[in-house]
Structures are given as structure tokens and as C-alpha cells.
DOPALO-801589 format. One line per 5 residues: number of its first residue (from 1); for each residue z, y, x of C-alpha. Coordinates in nm, 3 decimals. Example, Ala and Ser with C-alpha at 12.3 -4.5 7.8 and 13.67 -1.06 7.14 Angstrom:
<midrens>
1	0.780 -0.450 1.230 | 0.714 -0.106 1.367
</midrens>
This chain:
<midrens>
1	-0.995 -0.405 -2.995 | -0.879 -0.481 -2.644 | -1.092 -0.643 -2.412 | -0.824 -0.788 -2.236 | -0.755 -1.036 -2.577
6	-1.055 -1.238 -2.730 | -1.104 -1.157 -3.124 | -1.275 -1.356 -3.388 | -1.476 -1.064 -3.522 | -1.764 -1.105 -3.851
11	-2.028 -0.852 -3.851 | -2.212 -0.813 -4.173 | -2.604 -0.691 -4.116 | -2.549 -0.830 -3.774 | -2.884 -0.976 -3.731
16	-3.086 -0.646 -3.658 | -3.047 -0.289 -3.586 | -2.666 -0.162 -3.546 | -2.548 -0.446 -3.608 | -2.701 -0.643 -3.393
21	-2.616 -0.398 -3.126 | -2.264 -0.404 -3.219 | -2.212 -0.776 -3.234 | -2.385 -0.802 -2.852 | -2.140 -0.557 -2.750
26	-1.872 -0.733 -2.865 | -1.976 -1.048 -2.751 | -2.021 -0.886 -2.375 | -1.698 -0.773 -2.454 | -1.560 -1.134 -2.418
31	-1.494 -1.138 -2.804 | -1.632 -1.429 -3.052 | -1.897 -1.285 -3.296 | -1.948 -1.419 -3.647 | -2.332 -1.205 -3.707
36	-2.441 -1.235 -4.107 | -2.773 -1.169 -4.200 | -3.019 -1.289 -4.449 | -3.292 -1.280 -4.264 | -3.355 -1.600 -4.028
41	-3.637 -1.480 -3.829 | -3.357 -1.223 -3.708 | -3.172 -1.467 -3.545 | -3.424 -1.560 -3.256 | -3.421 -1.224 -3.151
46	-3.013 -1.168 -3.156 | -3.002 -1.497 -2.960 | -3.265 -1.418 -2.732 | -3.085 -1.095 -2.630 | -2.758 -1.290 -2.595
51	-2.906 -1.515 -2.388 | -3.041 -1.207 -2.144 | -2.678 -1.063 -2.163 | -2.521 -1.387 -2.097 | -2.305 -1.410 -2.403
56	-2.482 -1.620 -2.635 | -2.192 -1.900 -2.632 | -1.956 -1.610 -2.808 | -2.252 -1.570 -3.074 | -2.312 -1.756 -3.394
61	-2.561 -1.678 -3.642 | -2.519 -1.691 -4.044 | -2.806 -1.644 -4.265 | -2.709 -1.598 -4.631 | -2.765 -1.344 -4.901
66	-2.355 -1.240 -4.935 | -2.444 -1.051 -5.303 | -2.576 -1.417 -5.395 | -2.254 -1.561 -5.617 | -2.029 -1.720 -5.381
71	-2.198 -1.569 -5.116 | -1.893 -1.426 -4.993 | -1.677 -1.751 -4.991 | -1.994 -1.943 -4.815 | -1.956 -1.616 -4.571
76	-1.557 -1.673 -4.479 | -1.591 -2.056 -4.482 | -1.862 -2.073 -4.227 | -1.657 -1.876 -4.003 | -1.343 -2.033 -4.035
81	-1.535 -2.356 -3.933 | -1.710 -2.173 -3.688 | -1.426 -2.018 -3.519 | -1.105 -2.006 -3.712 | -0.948 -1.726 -3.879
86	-1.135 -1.394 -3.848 | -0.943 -1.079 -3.683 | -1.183 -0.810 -3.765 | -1.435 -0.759 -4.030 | -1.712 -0.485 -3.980
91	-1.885 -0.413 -4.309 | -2.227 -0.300 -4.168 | -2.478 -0.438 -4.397 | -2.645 -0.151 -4.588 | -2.918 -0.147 -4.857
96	-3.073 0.167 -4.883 | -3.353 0.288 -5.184 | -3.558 -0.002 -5.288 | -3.716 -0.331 -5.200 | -4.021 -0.516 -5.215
101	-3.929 -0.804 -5.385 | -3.619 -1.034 -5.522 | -3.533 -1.119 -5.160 | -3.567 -0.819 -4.925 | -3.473 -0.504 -4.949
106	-3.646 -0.218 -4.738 | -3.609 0.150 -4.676 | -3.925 0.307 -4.852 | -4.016 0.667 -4.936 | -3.701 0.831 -5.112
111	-3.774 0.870 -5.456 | -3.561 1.049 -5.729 | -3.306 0.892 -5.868 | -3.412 0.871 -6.217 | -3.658 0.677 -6.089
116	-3.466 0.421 -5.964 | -3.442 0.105 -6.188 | -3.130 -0.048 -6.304 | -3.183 -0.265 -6.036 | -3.213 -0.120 -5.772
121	-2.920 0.075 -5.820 | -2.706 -0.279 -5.880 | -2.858 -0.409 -5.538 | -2.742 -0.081 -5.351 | -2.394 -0.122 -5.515
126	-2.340 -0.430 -5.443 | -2.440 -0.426 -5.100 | -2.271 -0.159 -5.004 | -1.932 -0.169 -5.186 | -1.880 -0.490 -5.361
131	-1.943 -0.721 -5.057 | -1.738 -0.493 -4.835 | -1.465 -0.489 -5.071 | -1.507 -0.883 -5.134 | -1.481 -1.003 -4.802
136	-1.235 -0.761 -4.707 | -1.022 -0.931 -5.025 | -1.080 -1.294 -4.876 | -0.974 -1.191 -4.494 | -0.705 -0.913 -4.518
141	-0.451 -1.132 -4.659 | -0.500 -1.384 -4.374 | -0.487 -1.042 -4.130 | -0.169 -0.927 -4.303 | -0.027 -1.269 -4.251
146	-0.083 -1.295 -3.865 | 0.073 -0.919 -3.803 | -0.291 -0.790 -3.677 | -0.622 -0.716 -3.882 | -0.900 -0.477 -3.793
151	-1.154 -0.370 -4.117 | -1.431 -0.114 -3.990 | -1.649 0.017 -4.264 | -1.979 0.150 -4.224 | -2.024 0.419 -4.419
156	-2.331 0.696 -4.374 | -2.351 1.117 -4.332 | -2.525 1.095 -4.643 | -2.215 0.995 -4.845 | -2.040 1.305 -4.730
161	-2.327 1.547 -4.750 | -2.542 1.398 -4.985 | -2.914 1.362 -4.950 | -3.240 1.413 -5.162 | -3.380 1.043 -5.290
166	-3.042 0.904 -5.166 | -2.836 0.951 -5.482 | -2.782 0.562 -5.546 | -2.695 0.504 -5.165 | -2.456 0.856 -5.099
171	-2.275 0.776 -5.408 | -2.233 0.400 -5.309 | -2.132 0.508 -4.935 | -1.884 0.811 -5.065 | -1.720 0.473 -5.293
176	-1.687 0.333 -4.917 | -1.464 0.614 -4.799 | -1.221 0.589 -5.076 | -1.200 0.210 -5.057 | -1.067 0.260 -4.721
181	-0.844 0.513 -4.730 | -0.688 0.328 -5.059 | -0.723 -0.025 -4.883 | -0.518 0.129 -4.573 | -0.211 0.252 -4.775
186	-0.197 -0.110 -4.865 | -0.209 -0.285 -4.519 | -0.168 -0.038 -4.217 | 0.190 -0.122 -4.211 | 0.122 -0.500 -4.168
191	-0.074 -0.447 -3.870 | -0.375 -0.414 -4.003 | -0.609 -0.074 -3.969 | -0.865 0.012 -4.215 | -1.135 0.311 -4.106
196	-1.484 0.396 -4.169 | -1.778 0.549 -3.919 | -2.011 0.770 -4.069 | -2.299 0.739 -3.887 | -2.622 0.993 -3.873
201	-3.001 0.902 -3.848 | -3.025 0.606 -3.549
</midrens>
């Protein structure tokens, strides 16, 4: 994105970790940043570093579980009365192995995966390709329409190489990679670029 034009951008998993840094550096950037999370102590510390990097007015902060139904339409109408129509989506919210209870998933001690309950693997699945693939089917035809869409997918190493305990999460992230390259085919030629990172251990 150019830093010479101000972008609506939505950041899922923005509250902590990559995504947090991602949605500060956007928001330095001079760009407005829609940050989901679903955890609201998150939020004080994302402001609070705004606030240091003197971009907190470019900064709003959405706490809601997006695999909750109608999660993902709560998602796109908060930001469209937030800021409008969004320009880019970055599907950064992971889930990883398991979680300690109903309402927060953590990154434990890789187990095997038949091991894994049914729902665990349901959680990782959703998280990481049906709410990518939902919001991306709310805001691409918007993006299409207006000539210019950008839809960055977070994928992981793991779902190219595979990893031991992360069966669940490299199979979901490997679904990730051909979700984009399909999704592309469909909109490049409106204006609108589909890609994935794959990023390592951070």
C-alpha cells in the first residue's frame, strides 16, 4: 500500500503479537487501522503503544470472537461505521493446538494429532480458514467494485513443511495457500491482489 494514499485497512488478531505490530505500522504509516481481537485486556496495550507512536487517532479497537455466528458480519459492520468501506483485509488471526477453555485458545505443548479432540480441530479450522475466507467474501466484492482491494493472508512455514504436533494447524494453513491462489484468479483483474506470507518462528 502506498504511503502517499490513506487506506482503510482491518487486521484480524490485531490486538497482540504480529498483529499488533502490523496494525501500528500501518497506522504510523498514515493509514486507518480496523485491529480485531477477542481479547479486551489487549486493547490497553495496542492503544498505549499508539499513543507513544503518535497514531492512536488512526487506531480503533474491536473485540469480538469472529468464529462466534455472525461474528463476521458484526466484524465488517463495525468498520464500515467506524471508517467506511475497508481497502485491505489482513487475515492474521491464528489458532494454533489447543485451548484452555470455551473462550481462549493458547499455544500449549504439541501433542499428536490423534489426540486432538473434534474440537479442537473445528476451532483451528475455523480460525484459520473459515473466517479468512468469510470476511474476505463480505469485503472483496465491495474491493472489486471500487477498482482497488488488497487481501494479505497469513499463512505459516509449517503449512508448507509440515510440523510434528501441528497436523490440525499445517493442514489448516496449507488450505490458506490454495484459497488464495484460487481467490486471486477470481479478482486480480479487478484491481484487487490476493497473497499470503508464510512466516517462521517470531
Amino acid at each position: 500500500m502506498s504511503p502517499s494514499v490513506s487506506r482503510t485497512v482491518m487486521v484480524t488478531g490485531g490486538g497482540r503479537g504480529l498483529g499488533r505490530a502490523m496494525a501500528l505500522a500501518l497506522a504510523s504509516a498514515g493509514h486507518r487501522v480496523l485491529a480485531l481481537g477477542h481479547i479486551a485486556s489487549d486493547e490497553a496495550e495496542l492503544m498505549a503503544q499508539a499513543e507513544s507512536e503518535a497514531c492512536a487517532e488512526r487506531i480503533r479497537y474491536g473485540c469480538m470472537d469472529l468464529r462466534a455466528p455472525g461474528g463476521c458480519d458484526q466484524a465488517v459492520a463495525w468498520a464500515r461505521g467506524a471508517w467506511g468501506e475497508v481497502d485491505a483485509l489482513i487475515n492474521n488471526a491464528g489458532l494454533t493446538l489447543t485451548f484452555v477453555d470455551e473462550q481462549m485458545y493458547t499455544r500449549k505443548t504439541p501433542r499428536r494429532f490423534y489426540e486432538s479432540s473434534d474440537e479442537v480441530i473445528r476451532g483451528i479450522y475455523e480460525t484459520n480458514v473459515m473466517v479468512p475466507e468469510m470476511l474476505a467474501a463480505r469485503l472483496a466484492p465491495g474491493m472489486v467494485e471500487r477498482g482497488w482491494g488488497r487481501i494479505i493472508n497469513i499463512s505459516s512455514v509449517n503449512g508448507q513443511k509440515g510440523a510434528f504436533g501441528q497436523t490440525n494447524y499445517s493442514a489448516a494453513k496449507a488450505g490458506m495457500h490454495g484459497f488464495t491462489k484460487a481467490l486471486a484468479y477470481e479478482v486480480a483483474r479487478k484491481g484487487v491482489t490476493v497473497n499470503t506470507i508464510s512466516p517462521g518462528y517470531i
